[in-house]
Each structure stands twice: as C-alpha cells, then as structure tokens.
C-alpha positions in Angstrom: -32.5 13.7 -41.8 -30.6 16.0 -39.4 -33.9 16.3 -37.8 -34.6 13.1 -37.4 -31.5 12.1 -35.7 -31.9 15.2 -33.3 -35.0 13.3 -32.2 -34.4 10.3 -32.3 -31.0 11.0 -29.8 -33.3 13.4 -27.8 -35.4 10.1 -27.2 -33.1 8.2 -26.3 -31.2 10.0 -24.2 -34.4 11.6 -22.5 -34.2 9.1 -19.3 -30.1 8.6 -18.9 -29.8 12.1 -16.9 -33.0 10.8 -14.1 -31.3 7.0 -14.4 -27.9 8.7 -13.2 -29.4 10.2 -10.8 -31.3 7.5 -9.3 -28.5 5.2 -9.5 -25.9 7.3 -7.8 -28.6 8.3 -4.8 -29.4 4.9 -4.3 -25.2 4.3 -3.9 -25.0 6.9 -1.4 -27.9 5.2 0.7 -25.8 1.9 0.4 -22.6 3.2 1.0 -24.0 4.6 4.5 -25.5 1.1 4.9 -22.3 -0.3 4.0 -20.5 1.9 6.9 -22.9 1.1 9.4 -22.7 -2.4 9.1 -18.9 -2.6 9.0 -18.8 -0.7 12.3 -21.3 -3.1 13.2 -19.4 -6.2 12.7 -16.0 -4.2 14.2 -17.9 -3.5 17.3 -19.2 -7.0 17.7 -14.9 -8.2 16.9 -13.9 -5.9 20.1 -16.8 -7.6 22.1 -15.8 -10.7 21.3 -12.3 -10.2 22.2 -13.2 -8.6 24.9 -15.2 -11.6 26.2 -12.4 -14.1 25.7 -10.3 -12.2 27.2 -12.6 -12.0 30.6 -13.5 -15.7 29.9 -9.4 -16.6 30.0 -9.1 -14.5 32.9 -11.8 -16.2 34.8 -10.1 -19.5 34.2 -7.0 -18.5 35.6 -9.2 -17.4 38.5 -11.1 -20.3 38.9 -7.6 -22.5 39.0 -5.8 -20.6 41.4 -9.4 -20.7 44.1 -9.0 -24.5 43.7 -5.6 -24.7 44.3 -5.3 -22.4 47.4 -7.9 -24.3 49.3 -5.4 -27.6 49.2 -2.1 -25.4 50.5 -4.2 -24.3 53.6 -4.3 -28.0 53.8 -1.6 -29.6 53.5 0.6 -27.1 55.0 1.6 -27.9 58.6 
C-alpha cells in the first residue's frame, strides 16, 4: 500500500513543479507589461497637463491681443 501511495502522489504531483513555473514566468512577463503601461498612462497625465496648461496660456494671450488693439484707440 505504501507503494501505491508513493505513486499515486508521484502522479499527482508530477506537473505542479512545470505549472509553478509557468505561472510565475508568465507573471513576470505581465508585471513588465503592467510597468510599461502605467508609465504609459503617467506620460500621457504630464502631456495632458502640459497642454492645458499651454492652452490656458494661449487664452490669456489671445485676450490681452484683443484688448490692446482698442487702448491704441481710444487713447487720445
């Protein structure tokens, strides 16, 4: 019977070391993918900051061309 159990853990136990493996290999390739795309998304956070900022800039701009144009004007 001793013998018999031997196997029959042997057996079932054969694939658990290759299924360990696998699964933690294929975390590691995730992970990385995981990385990338959160520096991914950060980068595309500072370039849209970046572009409101430029965009909220160019407003201010934009007002103060309009309005300078009428003081020429109307100053005597």
């Amino acid at each position: 019977m001793a013998g018999t159990a031997a196997g029959a853990l042997k057996l079932g136990l054969s694939g658990v070391g290759e299924a360990f493996k696998a699964a933690f290999a294929d975390s590691s390739a995730e992970a990385k993918a995981a990385a990338s795309a959160t520096r991914a998304v950060e980068n595309a956070q500072r370039g849209l900051t970046r572009a409101q900022r430029s965009l909220a800039d160019a407003r201010v701009q934009a007002a103060e061309r309009t309005k300078s144009p009428h003081r020429g004007v109307d100053d005597p």
